[in-house]
Each structure stands twice: as C-alpha cells, then as structure tokens.
C-alpha positions in Angstrom: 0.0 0.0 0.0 1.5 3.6 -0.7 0.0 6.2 1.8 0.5 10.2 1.1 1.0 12.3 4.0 1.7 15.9 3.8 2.4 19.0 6.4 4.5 16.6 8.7 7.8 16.6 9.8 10.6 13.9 9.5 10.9 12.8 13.0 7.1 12.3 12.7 7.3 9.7 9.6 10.1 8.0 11.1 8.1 7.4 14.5 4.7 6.2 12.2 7.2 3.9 10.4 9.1 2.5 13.5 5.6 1.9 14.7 4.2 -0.3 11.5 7.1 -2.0 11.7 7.9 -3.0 15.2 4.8 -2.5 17.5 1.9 -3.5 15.7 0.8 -7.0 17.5 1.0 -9.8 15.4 0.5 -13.5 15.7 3.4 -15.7 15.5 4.9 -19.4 16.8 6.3 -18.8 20.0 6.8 -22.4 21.5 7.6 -25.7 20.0 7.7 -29.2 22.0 8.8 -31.7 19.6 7.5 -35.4 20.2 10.1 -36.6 17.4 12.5 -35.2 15.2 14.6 -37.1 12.9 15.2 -34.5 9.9 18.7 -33.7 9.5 17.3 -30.0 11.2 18.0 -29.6 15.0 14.7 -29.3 17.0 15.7 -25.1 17.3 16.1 -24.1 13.6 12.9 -26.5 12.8 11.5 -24.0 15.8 12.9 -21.0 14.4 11.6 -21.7 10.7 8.0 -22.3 12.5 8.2 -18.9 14.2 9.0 -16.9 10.7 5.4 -18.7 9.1 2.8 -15.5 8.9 -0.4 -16.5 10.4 -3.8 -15.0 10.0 -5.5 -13.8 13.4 -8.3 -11.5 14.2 -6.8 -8.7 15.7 -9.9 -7.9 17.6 -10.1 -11.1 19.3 -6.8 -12.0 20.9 -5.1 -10.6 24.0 -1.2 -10.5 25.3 -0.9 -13.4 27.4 0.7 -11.2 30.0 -2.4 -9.3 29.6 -5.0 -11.9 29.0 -7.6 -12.8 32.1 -5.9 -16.0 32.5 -2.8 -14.7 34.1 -0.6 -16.0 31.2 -1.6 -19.7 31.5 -3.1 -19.8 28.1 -6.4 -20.3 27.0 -8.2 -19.3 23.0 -8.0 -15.7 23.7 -4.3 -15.5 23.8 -2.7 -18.8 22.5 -3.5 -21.0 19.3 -1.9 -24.6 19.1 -1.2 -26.6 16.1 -0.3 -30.3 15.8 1.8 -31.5 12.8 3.0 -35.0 12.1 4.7 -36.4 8.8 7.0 -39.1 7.6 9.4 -39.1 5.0 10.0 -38.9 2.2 8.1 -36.0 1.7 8.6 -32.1 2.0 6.9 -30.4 5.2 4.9 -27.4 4.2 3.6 -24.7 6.4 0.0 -26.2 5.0 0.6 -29.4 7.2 0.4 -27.8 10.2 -3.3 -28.2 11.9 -5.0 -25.9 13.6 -7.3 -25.8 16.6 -8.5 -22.1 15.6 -9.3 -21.4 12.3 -9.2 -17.9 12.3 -4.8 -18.7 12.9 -3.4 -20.7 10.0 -0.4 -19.5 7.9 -1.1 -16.8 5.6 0.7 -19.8 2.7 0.4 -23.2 2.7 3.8 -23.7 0.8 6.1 -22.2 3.0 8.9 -25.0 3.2 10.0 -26.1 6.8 12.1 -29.0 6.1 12.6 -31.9 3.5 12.4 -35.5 5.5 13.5 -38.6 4.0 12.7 -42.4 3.8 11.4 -43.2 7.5 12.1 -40.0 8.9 9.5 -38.3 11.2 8.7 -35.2 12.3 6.0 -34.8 15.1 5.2 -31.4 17.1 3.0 -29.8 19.3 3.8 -25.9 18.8 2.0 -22.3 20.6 0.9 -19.2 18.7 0.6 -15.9 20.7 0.9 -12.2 20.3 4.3 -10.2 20.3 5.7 -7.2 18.8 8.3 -7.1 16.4 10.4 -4.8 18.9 10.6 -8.2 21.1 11.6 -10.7 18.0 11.4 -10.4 14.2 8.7 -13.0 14.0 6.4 -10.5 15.2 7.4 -7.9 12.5 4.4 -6.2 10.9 5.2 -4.7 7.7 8.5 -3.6 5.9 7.7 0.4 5.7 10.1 2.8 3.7 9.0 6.7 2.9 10.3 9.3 0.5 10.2 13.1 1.7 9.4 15.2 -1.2 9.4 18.7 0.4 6.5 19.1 3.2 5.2 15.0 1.4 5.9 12.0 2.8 5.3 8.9 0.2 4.8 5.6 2.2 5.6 2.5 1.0 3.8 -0.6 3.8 4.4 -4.2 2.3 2.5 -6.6 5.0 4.3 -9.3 6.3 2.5 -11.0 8.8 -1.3 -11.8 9.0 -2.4 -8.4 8.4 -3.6 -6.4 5.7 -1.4 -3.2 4.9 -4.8 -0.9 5.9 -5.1 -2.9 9.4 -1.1 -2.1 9.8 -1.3 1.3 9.2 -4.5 2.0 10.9 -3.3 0.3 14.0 0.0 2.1 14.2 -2.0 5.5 14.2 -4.0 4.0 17.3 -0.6 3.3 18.8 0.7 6.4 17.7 -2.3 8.6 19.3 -2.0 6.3 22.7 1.7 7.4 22.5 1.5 11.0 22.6 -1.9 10.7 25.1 0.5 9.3 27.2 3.0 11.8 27.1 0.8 14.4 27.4 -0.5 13.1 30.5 3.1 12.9 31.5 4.3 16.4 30.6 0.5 17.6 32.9 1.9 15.6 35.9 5.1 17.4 36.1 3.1 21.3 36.3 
C-alpha cells in the first residue's frame, strides 16, 4: 500500500514507520515441543523456521498473554496450538500444520519447513501468541520505507504478517495517538 502524508515533519514519519514496523501486535509461533525429530534440522532451527510462518488472526479477538484474564496460562483468547506429524520422504509445508482455531493458520500453505527422508518423522505440538516485532522479528508487521518530497511523505507498507497493509497502518496510528496521550498526560503531571 502507498499512503500520502503531507504537512508533517521527519521525526514524525520515522516514529509512524518504527511503529508499522515494530509495535503493531502480530500473531506468531512462540513455542515448540517436539515429540520426534529425525530431519537432518536440530529441533531449534525447525522451531525458528515455524516462528517466521505469517499467520492470519483476528486482531480484535486475541489478548497479550501477560495481559489476557488468564494470568498467562493460556487459553483461546491468547494462544492458538497446532499439531503437525509427517513421515518421510516427503517435503513439510507450512500447509501441514493443523489448527485448533481457524481464524490462525499460515497466511501460505507452501512455506517449506524441512525436507524429510525415507522413514524419517517429524511430530510437534507448537504455541501461537501475540508479540511485537520490537521483542523478535517474527512478530514484524510490515516492511515500511518513505520518500520526503518537500512538506510530502510517500509511504511504502508491504505486510508481512497476517495483516492487511490498511489494518497495519490504521493500527500504528492508534498506537501512535496512545503514544502522545501518554505523554501528554506525562508532561500535565510534572506542572
């Protein structure tokens, strides 16, 4: 999506981009417990590869865990599990893993995880929740670059997570509006 802004000032765009990019929640793969492994992958980059999957999510319907009014235990308003069990020889595919929410599957179905051969196995339980991308990259929103032309800023917002480019900008403004409620709140205390 490219988004126009004019009349603001530099520091401005780069705090709306930082924003898009980095504190916008997102849904991604947090934990992974492994019930077999034999790929030739060690359990963490399989885990690492499952974190970088995009999932879809309703934005409107999931809480932080740290936030949620289970205390962090987990429940279906702040953590999605999927289940995903293959043997070789066959490729494993982002579209393999199952989940018990469908509003949280990956965004594609032919992301590759790993390649397992004859009478190899890979079985997993893994944990979806909320982050920001300030926390890890697999909670990155969007990759966001401008272009100042005079007093115009060109934005350029290229979703990569479960979001649309619209939802990403719109929610950065709320965060961005939050922001400077808060500091304004701040800079009252301190008269």
């Amino acid at each position: 999506m490219k988004v126009l802004i004019e009349g603001i000032k530099p520091a401005f765009a780069g705090e709306l981009r930082r924003i898009m990019v980095s504190e916008v929640p997102t849904m991604a793969i947090e934990w992974v417990d492994f019930h077999a492994n034999d790929s030739v992958l060690w359990d963490e980059i399989v885990a690492h590869r499952l974190g970088l999957i995009p999932l879809t999510f309703d934005p409107k319907f999931f809480n932080f865990k740290d936030e949620c009014q289970c205390e962090g235990k987990g429940c279906t308003r702040c953590q999605v599990a999927f289940a995903l069990k293959k043997t070789g020889p066959c490729m494993v595919y982002s579209g393999d893993l199952k989940t018990t929410d469908d509003r949280v599957k990956p965004v594609f179905d032919k992301i590759p995880i790993v390649e397992l051969m004859e009478g190899q196995e890979l079985e997993l339980e893994a944990f979806a929740e909320l982050g920001l991308g300030k926390n890890h990259a697999k909670w990155q929103a969007a990759v966001v670059g401008y272009k100042q032309e005079d007093d115009k800023f060109t934005f350029n917002i290229e979703s990569v997570c479960g979001l649309k480019a619209e939802q990403i900008f719109s929610q950065a403004l709320q965060v961005l509006t939050e922001k400077t409620n808060d500091f304004i709140k701040d800079v009252e205390r301190l008269k």
